[in-house]
C-alpha positions, 0 to 999 in steps of 0.5 A: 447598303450593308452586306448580309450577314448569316444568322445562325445559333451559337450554342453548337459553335460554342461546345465545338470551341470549349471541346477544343479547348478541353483536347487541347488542355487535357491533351498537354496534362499527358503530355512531355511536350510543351505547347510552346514546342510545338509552336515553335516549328513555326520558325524552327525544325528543331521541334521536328528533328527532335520529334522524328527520332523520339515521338513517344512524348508527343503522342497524346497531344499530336492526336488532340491537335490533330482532331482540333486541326480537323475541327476547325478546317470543317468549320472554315469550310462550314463558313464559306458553304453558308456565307456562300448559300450553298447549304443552308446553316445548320449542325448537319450542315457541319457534321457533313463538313467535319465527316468530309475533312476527316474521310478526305485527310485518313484516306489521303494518309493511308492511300499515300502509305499505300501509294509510297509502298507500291512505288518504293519511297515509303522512308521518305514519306515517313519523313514527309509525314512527321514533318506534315503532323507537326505542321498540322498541330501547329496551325491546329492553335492558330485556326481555332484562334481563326475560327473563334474571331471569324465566328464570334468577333465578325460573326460570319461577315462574307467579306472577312470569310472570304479574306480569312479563309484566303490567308489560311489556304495561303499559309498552308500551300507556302508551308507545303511549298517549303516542306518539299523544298526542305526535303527537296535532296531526299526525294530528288532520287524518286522524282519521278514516283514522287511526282506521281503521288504528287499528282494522284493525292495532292493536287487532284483531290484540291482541284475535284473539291474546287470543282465540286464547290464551284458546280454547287455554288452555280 
């Protein structure tokens, strides 16, 4: 017995693949940073140092990458809600998916500045958040990769849905796990403030969404 598939309409998919594409292209005509500078934080920290004293260059593609990065993780979320019956499969069911990812990532942002100002560590976090951005642009390339095969090559399989989005949300917590191992000597001085914000804005919104998706499913 073959598995379900979800059979949704493509076109919206599309236009949100072609305006990704169409960031990112434009994105780099402005910019002075190359694409293959930025994909090569994924085995390097040249890029970041570079990054973290000069960051006028990167401004414009930072921005484009960011936006794709919230785009595609929408998009994977999107893919598991629907594979999963919790909503049925249509635009709104994304736009709700893209308003969540981008309410949860400003507000995520702005309250850790808040948070690493009211506790005292805030050069540490500027640190933090340059190295975080270049992470983030750098997996926004691979994701829209992940999510056109996902989308368009298995269209949609559970099974794939299920390994795929499983590796995404591997490699994002090995490369957290090395962001903080990177700047494990920075912060050892605010570990205790630091484990605080750990607490209050890195782990408790993951597991209230777990907890929210798993009560949704059931």
């Amino acid at each position: 017995m073959g598995e379900e598939r979800v059979i949704i309409s493509q076109d919206w998919i599309t236009l949100t693949f072609a305006l990704s594409i169409l960031l990112l292209a434009t994105a780099k005509m402005f910019s002075r940073v190359s694409i293959a500078d930025v994909l090569s934080a994924y085995a390097s920290d040249r890029f970041v140092t570079v990054t973290r004293s000069n960051n006028d260059g990167f401004v414009v593609l930072k921005l484009a990458s960011l936006i794709v990065y919230a785009l595609c993780i929408a998009l994977l979320i999107y893919a598991v809600i629907i594979t999963e019956h919790i909503k049925p499969a249509a635009l709104n069911t994304y736009l709700l998916c893209l308003l969540g990812v981008s309410v949860f990532l400003l507000l995520k942002h702005y309250f850790g500045k808040l948070l690493a100002n009211i506790l005292g560590f805030d050069h540490e976090m500027e640190i933090l958040d340059v190295h975080r951005n270049v992470y983030r642009c750098m997996f926004s390339y691979a994701l829209l990769a992940i999510a056109m095969l996902l989308f368009i090559v298995f269209k949609l399989e559970a099974t794939a849905v299920g390994y795929i989005t499983g590796f995404v949300i591997f490699m994002m917590l090995v490369y957290n796990i090395m962001l903080f191992y990177t700047y494990r000597q920075l912060l050892i001085g605010k570990l205790f403030y630091f484990i605080l914000y750990l607490c209050a804005l890195e782990i408790a919104p993951y597991l209230l969404l777990y907890k929210y998706f798993k009560g949704t499913a059931s």
